[in-house]
C-alpha positions in Angstrom: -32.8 -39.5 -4.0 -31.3 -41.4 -1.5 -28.8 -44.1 -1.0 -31.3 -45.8 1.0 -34.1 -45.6 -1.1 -36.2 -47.4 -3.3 -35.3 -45.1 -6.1 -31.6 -45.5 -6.2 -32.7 -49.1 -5.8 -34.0 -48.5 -9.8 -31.4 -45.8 -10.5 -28.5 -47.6 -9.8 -29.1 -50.8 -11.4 -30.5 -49.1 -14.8 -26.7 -47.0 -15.2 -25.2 -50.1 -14.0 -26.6 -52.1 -17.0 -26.5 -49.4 -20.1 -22.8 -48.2 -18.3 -21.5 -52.1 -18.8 -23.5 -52.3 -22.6 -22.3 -48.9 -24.0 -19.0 -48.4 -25.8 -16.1 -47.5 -23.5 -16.2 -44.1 -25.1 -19.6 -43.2 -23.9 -19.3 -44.6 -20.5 -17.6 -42.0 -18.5 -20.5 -39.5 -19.9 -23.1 -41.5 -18.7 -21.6 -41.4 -15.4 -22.0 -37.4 -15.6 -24.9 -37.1 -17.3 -26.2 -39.4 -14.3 -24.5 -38.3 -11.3 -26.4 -34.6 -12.6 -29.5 -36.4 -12.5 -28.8 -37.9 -9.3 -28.0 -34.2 -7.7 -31.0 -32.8 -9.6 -33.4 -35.0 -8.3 -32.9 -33.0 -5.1 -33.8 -29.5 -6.4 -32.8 -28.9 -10.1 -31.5 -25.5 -9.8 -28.4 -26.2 -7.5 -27.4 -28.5 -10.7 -26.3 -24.8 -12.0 -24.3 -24.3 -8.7 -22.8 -27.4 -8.9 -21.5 -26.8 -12.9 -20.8 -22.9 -12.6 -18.0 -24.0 -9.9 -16.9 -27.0 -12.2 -16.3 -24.7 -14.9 -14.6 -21.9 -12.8 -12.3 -24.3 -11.2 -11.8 -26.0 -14.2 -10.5 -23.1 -15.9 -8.3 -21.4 -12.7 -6.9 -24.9 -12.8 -5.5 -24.6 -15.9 -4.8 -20.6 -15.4 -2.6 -21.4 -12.2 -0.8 -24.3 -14.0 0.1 -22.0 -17.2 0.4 -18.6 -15.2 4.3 -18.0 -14.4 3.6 -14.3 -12.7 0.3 -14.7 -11.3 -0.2 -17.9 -10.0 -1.1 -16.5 -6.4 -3.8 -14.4 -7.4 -6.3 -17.1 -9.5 -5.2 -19.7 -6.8 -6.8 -16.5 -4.1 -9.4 -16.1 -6.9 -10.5 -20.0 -6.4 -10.4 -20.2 -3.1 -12.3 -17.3 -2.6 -15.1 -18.6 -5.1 -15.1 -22.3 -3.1 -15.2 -20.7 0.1 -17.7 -17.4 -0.7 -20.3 -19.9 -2.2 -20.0 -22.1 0.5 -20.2 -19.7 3.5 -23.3 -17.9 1.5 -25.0 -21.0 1.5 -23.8 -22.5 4.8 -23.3 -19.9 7.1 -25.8 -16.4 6.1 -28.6 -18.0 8.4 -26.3 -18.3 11.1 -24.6 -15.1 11.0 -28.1 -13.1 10.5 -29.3 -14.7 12.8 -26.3 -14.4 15.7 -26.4 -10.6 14.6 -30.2 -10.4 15.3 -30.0 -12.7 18.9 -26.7 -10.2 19.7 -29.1 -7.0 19.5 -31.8 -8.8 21.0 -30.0 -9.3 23.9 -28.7 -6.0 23.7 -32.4 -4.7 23.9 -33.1 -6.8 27.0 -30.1 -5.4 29.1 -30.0 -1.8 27.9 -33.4 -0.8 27.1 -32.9 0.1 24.3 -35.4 -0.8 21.0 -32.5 -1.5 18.7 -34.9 -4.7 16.8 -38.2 -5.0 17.1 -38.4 -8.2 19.2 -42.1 -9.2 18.7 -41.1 -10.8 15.0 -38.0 -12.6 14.6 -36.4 -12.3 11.0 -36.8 -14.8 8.3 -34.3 -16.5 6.5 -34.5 -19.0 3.8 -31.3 -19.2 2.3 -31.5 -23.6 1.2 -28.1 -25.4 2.1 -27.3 -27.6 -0.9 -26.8 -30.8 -0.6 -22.8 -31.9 -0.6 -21.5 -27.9 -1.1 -19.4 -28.9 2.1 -17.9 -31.9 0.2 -17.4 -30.7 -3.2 -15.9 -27.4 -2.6 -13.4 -29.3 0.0 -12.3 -30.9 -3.2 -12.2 -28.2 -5.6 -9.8 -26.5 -2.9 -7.8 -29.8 -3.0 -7.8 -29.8 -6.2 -6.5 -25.9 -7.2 -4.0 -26.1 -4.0 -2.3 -29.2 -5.3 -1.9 -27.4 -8.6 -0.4 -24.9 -7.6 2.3 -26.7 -5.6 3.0 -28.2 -9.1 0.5 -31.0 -9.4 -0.7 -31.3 -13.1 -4.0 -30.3 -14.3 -6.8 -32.1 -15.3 -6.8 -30.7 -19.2 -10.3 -33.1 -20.3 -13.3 -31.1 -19.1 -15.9 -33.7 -18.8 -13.4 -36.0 -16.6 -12.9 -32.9 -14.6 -16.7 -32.5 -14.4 -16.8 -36.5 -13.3 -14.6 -35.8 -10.6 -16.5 -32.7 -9.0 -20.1 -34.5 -9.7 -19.5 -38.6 -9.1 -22.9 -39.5 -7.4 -21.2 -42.4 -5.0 -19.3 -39.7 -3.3 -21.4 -36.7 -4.1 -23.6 -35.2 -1.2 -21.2 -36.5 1.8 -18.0 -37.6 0.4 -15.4 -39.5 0.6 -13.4 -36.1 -0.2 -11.9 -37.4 -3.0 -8.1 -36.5 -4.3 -7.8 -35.7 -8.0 -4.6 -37.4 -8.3 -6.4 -40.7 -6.9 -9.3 -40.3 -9.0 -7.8 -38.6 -12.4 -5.5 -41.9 -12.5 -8.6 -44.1 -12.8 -9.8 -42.2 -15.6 -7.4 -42.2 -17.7 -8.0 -46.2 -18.8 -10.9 -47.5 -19.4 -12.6 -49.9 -16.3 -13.1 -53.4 -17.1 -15.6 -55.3 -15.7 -14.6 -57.8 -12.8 -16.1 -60.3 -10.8 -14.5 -59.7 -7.9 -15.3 -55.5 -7.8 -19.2 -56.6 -8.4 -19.2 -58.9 -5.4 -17.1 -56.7 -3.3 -19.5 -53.8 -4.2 -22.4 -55.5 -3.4 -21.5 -56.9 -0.3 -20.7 -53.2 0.6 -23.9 -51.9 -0.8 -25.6 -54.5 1.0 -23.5 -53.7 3.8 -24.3 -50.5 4.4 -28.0 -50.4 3.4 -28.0 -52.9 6.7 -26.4 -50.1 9.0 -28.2 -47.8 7.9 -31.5 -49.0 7.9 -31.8 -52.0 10.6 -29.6 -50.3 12.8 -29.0 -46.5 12.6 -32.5 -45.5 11.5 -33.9 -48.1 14.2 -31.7 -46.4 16.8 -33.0 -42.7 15.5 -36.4 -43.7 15.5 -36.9 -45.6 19.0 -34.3 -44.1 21.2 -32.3 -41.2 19.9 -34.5 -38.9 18.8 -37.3 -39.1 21.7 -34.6 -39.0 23.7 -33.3 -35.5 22.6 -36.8 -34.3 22.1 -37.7 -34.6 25.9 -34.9 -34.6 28.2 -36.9 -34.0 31.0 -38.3 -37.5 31.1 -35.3 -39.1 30.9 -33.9 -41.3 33.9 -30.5 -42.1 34.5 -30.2 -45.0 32.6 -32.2 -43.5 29.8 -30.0 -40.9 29.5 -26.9 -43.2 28.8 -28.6 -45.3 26.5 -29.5 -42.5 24.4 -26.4 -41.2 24.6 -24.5 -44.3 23.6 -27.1 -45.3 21.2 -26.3 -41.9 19.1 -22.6 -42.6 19.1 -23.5 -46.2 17.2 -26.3 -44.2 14.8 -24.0 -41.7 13.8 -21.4 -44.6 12.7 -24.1 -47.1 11.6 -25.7 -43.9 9.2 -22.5 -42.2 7.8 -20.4 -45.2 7.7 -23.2 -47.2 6.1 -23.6 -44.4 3.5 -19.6 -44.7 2.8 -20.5 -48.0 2.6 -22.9 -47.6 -0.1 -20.9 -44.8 -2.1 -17.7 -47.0 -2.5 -19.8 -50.2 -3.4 -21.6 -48.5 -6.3 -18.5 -46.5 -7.0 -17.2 -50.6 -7.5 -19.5 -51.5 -9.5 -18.7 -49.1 -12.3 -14.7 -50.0 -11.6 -13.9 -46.7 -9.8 -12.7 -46.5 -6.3 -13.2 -44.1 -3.6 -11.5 -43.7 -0.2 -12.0 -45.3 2.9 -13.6 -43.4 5.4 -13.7 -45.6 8.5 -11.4 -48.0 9.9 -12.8 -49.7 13.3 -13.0 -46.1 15.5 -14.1 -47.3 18.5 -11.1 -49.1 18.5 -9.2 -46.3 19.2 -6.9 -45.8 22.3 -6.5 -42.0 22.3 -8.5 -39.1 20.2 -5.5 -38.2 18.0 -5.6 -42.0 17.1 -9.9 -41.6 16.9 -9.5 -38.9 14.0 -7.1 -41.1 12.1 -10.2 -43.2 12.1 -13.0 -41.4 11.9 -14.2 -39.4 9.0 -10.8 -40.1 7.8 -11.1 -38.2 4.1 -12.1 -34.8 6.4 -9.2 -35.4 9.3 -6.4 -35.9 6.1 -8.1 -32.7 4.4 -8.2 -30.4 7.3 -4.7 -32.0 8.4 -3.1 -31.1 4.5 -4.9 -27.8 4.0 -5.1 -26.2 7.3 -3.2 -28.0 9.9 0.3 -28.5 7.9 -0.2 -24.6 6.6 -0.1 -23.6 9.9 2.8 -25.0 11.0 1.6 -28.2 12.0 3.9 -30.3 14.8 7.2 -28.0 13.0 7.1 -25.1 15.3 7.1 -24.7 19.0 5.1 -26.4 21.3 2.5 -24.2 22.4 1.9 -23.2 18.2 1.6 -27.0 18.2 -1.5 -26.7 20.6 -2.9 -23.6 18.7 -2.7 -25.2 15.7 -4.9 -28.2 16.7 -7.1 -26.2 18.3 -7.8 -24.0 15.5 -8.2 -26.5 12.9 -10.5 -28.4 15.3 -12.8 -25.4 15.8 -12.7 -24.8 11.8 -13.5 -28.5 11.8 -16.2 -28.3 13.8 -17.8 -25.2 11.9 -17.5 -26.8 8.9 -19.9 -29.3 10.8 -22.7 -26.8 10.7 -23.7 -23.1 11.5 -24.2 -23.3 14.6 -22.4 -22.7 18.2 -22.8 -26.4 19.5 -20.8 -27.5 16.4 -17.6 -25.0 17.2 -18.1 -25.7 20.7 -17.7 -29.4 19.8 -14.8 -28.4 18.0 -12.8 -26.7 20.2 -12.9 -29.1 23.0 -11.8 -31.7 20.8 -9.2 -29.3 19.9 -8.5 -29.0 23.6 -8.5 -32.9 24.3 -6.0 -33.6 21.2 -3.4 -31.3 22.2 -3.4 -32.4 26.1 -3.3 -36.1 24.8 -0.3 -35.2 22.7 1.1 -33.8 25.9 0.4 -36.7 27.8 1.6 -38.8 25.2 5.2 -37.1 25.3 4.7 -37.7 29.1 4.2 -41.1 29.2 7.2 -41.7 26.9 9.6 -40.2 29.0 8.3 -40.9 32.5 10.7 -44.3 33.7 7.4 -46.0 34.8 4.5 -45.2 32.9 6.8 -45.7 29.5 6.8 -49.4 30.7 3.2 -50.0 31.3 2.6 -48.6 28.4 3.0 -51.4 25.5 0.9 -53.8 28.3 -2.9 -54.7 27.3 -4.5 -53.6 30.1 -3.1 -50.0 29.6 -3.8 -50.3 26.1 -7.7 -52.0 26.6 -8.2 -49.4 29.4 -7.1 -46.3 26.9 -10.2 -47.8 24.3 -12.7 -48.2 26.8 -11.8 -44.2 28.1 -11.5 -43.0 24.8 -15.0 -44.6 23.7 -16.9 -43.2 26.8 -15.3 -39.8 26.3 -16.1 -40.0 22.6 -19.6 -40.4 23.2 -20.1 -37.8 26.4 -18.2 -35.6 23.6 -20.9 -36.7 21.1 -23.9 -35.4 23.1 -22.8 -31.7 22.2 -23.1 -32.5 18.6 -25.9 -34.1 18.4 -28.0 -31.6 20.7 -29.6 -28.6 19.0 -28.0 -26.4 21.7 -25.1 -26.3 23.9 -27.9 -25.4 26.3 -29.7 -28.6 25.2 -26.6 -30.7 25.9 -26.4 -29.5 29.4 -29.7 -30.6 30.3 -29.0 -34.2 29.0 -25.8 -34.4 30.6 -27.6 -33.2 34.5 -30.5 -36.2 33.2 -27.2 -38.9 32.8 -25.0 -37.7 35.7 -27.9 -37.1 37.9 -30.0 -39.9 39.9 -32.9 -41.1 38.5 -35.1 -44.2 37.7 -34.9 -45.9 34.6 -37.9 -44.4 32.0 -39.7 -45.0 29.1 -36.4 -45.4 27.0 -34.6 -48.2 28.6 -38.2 -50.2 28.7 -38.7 -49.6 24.6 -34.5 -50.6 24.2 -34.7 -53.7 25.8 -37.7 -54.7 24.3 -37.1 -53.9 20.4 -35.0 -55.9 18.3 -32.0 -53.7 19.0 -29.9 -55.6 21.3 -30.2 -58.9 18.7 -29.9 -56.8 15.8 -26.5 -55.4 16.7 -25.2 -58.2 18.7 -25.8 -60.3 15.6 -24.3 -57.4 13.2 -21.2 -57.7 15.8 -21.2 -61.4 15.0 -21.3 -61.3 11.2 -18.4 -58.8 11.6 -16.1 -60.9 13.4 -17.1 -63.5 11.0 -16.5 -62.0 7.9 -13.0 -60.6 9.5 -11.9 -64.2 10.3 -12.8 -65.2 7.1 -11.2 -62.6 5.3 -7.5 -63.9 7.8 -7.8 -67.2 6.6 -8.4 -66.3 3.1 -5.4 -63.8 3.6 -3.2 -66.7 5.1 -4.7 -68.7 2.6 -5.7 -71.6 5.3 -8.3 -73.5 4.3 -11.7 -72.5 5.3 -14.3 -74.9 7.3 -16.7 -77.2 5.4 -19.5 -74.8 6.4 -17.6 -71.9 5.6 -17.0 -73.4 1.8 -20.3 -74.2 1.7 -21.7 -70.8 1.9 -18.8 -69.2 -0.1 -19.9 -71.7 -3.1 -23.5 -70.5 -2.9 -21.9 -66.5 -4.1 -20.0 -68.4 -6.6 -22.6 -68.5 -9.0 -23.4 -66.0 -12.5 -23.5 -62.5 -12.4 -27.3 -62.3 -13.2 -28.2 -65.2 -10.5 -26.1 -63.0 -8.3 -27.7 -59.5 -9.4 -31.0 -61.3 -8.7 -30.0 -62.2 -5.1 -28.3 -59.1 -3.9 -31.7 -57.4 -5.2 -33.6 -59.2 -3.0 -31.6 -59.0 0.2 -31.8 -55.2 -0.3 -35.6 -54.9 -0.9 -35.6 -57.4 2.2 -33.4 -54.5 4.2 -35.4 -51.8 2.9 -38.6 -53.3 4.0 -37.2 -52.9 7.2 -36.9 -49.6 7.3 -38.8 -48.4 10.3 -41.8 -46.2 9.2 -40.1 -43.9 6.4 -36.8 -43.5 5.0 -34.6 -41.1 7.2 -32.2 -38.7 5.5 -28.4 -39.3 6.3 -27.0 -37.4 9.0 -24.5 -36.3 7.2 -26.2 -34.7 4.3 -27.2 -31.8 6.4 -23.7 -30.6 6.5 
């Protein structure tokens, strides 16, 4: 079931109405039993996955918080657990398969018949959906009781925090302490959470269908397919148009997570705050993602030594938790390669930033716009030159798109079908509605008073809950109607 289907477009409302008419008592166990069905509608069996590491972290939890002697060990034990089931499911394939293209090679140099080489091996080991997500947070979650955090002694709340179907197959990684806080009362029902959930919903179902899956459908994905055909020109729009379709798709699905999470009275993290805003890539990952950069930043970066040690342990310690970054991506080479030059590129722009600070000149141009507007507009076209190596299925792959955009070429097939969809409209107008809604939300904030337009259209929201219900339900089958051809999966559910 996805977000951005027409079956979580029934789903959701039905909990939404029986969570709102049962007794407060019963309403956090609808939630589970329904974030369960949720998972289950995928393939039932990695339901049991899902609740055998509940229960096993569930119970460490409590062994590490009551253990005096032997608190090291179950916190090992869990981590070991998280991380085994994870790598089983995320990272067999790969390694087989590395092994098997390792003696391959071998055979081709040497001469020597180490495989047979006329049938490559077969494996089908199924990646379940959110294992990347959910173990993240039972890590969290064991960690921050053994540094003294209390545990979570109610089972089924526990359960609710490992299974929550807004954040369940691709986050927000949640933190217990956040969430555990907001189960402890009861939700009440508020006007302002069901408009501010909707609009998200709403929100996202728009980048996510009219923009990302448009961009994957027309441009992205031929593009990658045949980068032989590509001209020059081609070749940057399809690069640039993946950087906006991996935003448009994972921030859309954040986007609809933390509106339905608002609509039962829960809230989830932010995961996105204006990236491509971003004048540097250490200010980029503060941005981007931002549940997974605080994770790997708390649970790998700090343990290291983080920016507490000498300089060049600095650098090793951002490069290392960039390359585990990047694997946690996906099993395969392109992803750590992806990772370890951003690695790279962090720790020479810390560098340069301690440069700049000190040098007499530069320090002064600094704090100027132009330095600042020209440090977004690098940072941007990096990010997405970057961006090519994960999206490609190969480093090899990526190599051949970048000759295709640094070469010299006429202008394809691409550019033509670009200029002639409904792209350049669709996201000029989303820009629009953006800087709209941000203006609004400044007045509002300064508590100016809006135009008579402006009070016009927020009067037509201020209306009853059904009449709005009614009118949100009919943007969003008006959105998903859009949806070019078939639904697409989100991009980030594959990791």
């Amino acid at each position: 079931m996805l977000f951005s289907s027409f079956n979580y477009l029934v789903f959701l409302p039905i909990v939404f109405g029986l969570y709102w008419v049962l007794p407060n008592k019963f309403r956090k166990m609808l939630l589970l039993v329904a974030s369960y069905i949720f998972y289950m509608s995928w393939l039932p069996k990695y339901g049991l996955l899902l609740f055998g590491l509940t229960v096993v972290n569930y119970f460490l939890g409590l062994l590490i918080s009551s253990a005096e002697k032997r608190k090291k060990f179950f916190l090992t034990l869990a981590i070991v657990v998280n991380l085994g089931c994870l790598c089983f499911f995320k990272y067999t394939n790969f390694l087989l398969d590395s092994v098997w293209q390792g003696l391959k090679a071998l055979n081709q140099t040497t001469g020597i018949q180490l495989v047979n080489m006329s049938q490559a091996p077969v494996y089908d080991i199924l990646l379940p959906l959110g294992i990347s997500f959910f173990a993240f947070e039972f890590i969290h979650y064991v960690v921050d009781v053994y540094k003294g955090s209390k545990p979570m002694k109610n089972f089924f709340d526990f359960a609710l925090f490992g299974a929550f179907f807004p954040s369940q197959i691709a986050g927000p990684i949640k933190r217990f302490q956040d969430f555990s806080k907001q189960l402890v009362h009861p939700p009440v029902f508020s006007t302002k959470d069901f408009n501010d959930g909707m609009f998200l919903i709403l929100q996202g179902l728009f980048k996510k269908v009219c923009l990302g899956d448009v961009l994957a459908q027309l441009i992205v994905d031929p593009g990658y397919a045949n980068p032989a055909a590509l001209g020059t020109m081609d070749a940057w729009i399809v690069f640039f148009a993946f950087t906006f379709q991996v935003f448009f798709d994972f921030a859309g699905y954040t986007d609809i997570g933390r509106g339905s999470a608002l609509l039962f009275g829960y809230r989830v993290p932010i995961n996105f705050n204006l990236p491509f805003l971003s004048a540097n890539f250490l200010e980029i990952w503060r941005r981007w993602h931002i549940s997974l950069s605080t994770w790997l930043r708390d649970y790998l970066y700090f343990p290291m030594g983080g920016s507490h040690c000498s300089p060049w342990k600095q650098r090793r310690n951002l490069f290392l938790t960039m390359a585990l970054g990047g694997l946690w991506h996906g099993a395969a080479w392109h992803y750590v390669f992806f990772g370890c030059i951003q690695g790279v590129i962090l720790a020479v722009t810390r560098d340069w930033q301690q440069f700049t600070d000190k040098h007499p000149t530069l320090s002064k141009m600094k704090p100027t716009p132009w330095w600042h507007w020209s440090a977004v507009v690098a940072t941007f076209w990096t990010w997405t030159v970057l961006l090519v190596i994960f999206r490609a299925p190969s480093v090899t792959h990526a190599f051949q798109m970048y000759e295709r955009g640094f070469g010299s070429s006429p202008a394809g097939e691409i550019t033509t079908t670009f200029f002639n969809s409904t792209l350049p409209i669709t996201m000029v107008a989303y820009g629009l509605f953006c800087a709209i809604h941000a203006w609004v939300e400044y007045m509002n904030k300064k508590e100016l008073a809006l135009p008579a337009v402006a009070m016009q259209i927020a009067n037509f929201w201020n209306q009853s809950v059904p009449m709005k219900a009614v009118t949100y339900s009919a943007v969003a089958i008006a959105i998903l109607a859009y949806a070019p051809g078939h639904v697409q999966p989100f991009v980030y559910f594959q990791f």
